[in-house]
Residue frames as qw, qx, qy, qz and C-alpha x, y, z in Angstrom:
[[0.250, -0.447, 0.032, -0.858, 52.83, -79.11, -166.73],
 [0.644, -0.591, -0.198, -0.443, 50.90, -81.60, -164.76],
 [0.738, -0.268, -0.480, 0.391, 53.86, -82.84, -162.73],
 [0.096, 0.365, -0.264, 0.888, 54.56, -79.03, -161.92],
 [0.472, -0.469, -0.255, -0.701, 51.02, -78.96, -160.48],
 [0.829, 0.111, -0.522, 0.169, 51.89, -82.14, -158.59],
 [0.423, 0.139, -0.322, 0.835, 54.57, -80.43, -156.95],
 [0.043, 0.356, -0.166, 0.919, 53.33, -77.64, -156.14],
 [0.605, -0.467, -0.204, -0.612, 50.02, -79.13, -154.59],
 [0.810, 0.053, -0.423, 0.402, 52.80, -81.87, -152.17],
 [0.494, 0.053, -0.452, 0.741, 54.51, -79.41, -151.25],
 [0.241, -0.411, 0.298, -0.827, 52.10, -76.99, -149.78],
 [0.768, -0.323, -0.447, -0.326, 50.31, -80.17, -148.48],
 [0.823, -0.343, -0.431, 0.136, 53.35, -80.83, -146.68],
 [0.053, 0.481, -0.163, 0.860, 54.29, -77.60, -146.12],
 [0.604, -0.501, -0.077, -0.615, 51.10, -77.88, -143.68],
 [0.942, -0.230, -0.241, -0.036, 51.74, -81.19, -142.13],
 [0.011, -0.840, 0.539, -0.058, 55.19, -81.15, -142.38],
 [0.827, -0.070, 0.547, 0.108, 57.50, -83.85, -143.04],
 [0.266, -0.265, 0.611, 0.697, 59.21, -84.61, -146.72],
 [0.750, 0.373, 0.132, -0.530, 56.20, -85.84, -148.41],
 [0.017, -0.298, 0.874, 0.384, 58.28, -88.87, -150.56],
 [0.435, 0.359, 0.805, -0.186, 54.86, -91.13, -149.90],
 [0.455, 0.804, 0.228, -0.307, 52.92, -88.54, -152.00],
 [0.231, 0.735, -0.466, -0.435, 55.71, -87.80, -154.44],
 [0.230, 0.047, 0.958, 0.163, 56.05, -92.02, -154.94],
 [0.481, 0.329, 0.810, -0.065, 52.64, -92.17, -156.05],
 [0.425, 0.830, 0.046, -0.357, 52.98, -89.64, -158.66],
 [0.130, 0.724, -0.607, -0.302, 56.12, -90.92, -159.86],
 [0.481, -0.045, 0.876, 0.014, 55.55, -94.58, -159.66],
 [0.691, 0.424, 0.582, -0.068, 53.10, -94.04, -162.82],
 [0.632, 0.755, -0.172, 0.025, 55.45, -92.79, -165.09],
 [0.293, 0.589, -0.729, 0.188, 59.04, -94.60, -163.72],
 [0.741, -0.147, -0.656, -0.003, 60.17, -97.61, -162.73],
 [0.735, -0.597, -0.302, 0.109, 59.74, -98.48, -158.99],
 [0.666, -0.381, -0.119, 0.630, 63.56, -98.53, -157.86],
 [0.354, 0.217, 0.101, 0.904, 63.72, -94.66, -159.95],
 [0.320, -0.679, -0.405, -0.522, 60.57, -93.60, -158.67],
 [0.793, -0.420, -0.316, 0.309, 61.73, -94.47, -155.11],
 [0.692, -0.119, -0.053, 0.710, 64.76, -92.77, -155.59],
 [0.217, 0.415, 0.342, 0.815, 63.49, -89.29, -157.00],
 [0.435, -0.739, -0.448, -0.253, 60.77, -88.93, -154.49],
 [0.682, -0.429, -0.270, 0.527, 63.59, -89.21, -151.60],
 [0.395, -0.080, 0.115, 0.908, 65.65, -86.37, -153.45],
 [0.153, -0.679, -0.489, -0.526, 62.31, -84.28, -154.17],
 [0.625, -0.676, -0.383, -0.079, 61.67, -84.66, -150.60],
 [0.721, -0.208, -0.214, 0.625, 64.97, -83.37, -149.09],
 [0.154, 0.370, 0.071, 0.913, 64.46, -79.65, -149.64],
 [0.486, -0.606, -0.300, -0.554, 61.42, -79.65, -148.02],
 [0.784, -0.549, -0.291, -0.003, 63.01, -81.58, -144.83],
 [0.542, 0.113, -0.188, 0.811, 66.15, -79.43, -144.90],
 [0.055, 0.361, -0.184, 0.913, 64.44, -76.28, -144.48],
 [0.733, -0.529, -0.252, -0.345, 61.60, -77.71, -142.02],
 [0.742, -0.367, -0.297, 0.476, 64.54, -79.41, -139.77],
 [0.292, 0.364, -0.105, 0.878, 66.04, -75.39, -140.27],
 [0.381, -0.552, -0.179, -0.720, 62.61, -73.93, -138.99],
 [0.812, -0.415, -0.395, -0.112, 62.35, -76.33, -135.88],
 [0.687, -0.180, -0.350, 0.610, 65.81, -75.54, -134.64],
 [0.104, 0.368, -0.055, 0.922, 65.32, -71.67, -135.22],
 [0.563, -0.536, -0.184, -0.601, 61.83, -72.27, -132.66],
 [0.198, -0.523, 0.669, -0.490, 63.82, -74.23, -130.77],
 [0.793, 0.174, -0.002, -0.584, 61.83, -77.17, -131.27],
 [0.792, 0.303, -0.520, 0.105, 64.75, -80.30, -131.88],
 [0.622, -0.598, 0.491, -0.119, 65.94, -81.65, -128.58],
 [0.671, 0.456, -0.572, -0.125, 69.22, -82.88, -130.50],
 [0.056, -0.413, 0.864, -0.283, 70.25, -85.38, -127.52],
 [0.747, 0.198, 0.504, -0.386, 67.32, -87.61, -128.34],
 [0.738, 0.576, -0.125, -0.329, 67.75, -86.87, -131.81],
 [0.162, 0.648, -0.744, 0.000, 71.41, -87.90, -131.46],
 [0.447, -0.235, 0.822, -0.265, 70.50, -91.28, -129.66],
 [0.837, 0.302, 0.414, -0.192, 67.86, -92.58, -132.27],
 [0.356, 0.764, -0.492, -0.218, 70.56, -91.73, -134.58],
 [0.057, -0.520, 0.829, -0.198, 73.04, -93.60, -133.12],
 [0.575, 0.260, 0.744, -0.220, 70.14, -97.00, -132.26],
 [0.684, 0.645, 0.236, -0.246, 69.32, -96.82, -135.89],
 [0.358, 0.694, -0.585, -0.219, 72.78, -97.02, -137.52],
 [0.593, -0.049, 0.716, -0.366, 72.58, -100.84, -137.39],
 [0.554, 0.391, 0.731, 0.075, 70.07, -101.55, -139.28],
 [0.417, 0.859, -0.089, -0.284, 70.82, -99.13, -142.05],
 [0.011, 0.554, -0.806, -0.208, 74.10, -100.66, -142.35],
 [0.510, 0.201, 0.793, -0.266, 71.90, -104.17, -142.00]]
């Protein structure tokens, strides 16, 4: 029950801000799993929230994807790195 609560207080936090929230979903998960699973759960937590926020930005018009496409593209590199 209290990780529902968790949740649900995250995600309208970053409902507000906006963004994924993983930071905030790591430090709730880091005290009950290990690091590299805590890490890893937060990301996939977080991915609803930035799927339908990157949805909401293009429907306002709001993504200018020929920037977005370039840091893409300058940032595969070091991910492969």
């Amino acid at each position: 029950m209290e990780n529902i609560l968790f949740g649900l207080l995250i995600g309208i936090f970053v409902s507000l801000i906006g963004g994924g929230g993983a930071s905030l979903y790591l430090g709730v998960l880091s005290g009950q799993l290990s690091t590299a699973t805590a890490v890893s759960t937060s990301l996939f937590v977080a991915l609803p929230a930035l799927f339908f926020g990157t949805l909401t930005q293009i429907h306002i018009h709001n993504v200018h994807f020929k920037i977005g496409n370039q840091l893409i593209i300058a940032a595969v590199p070091s991910i492969i790195i």
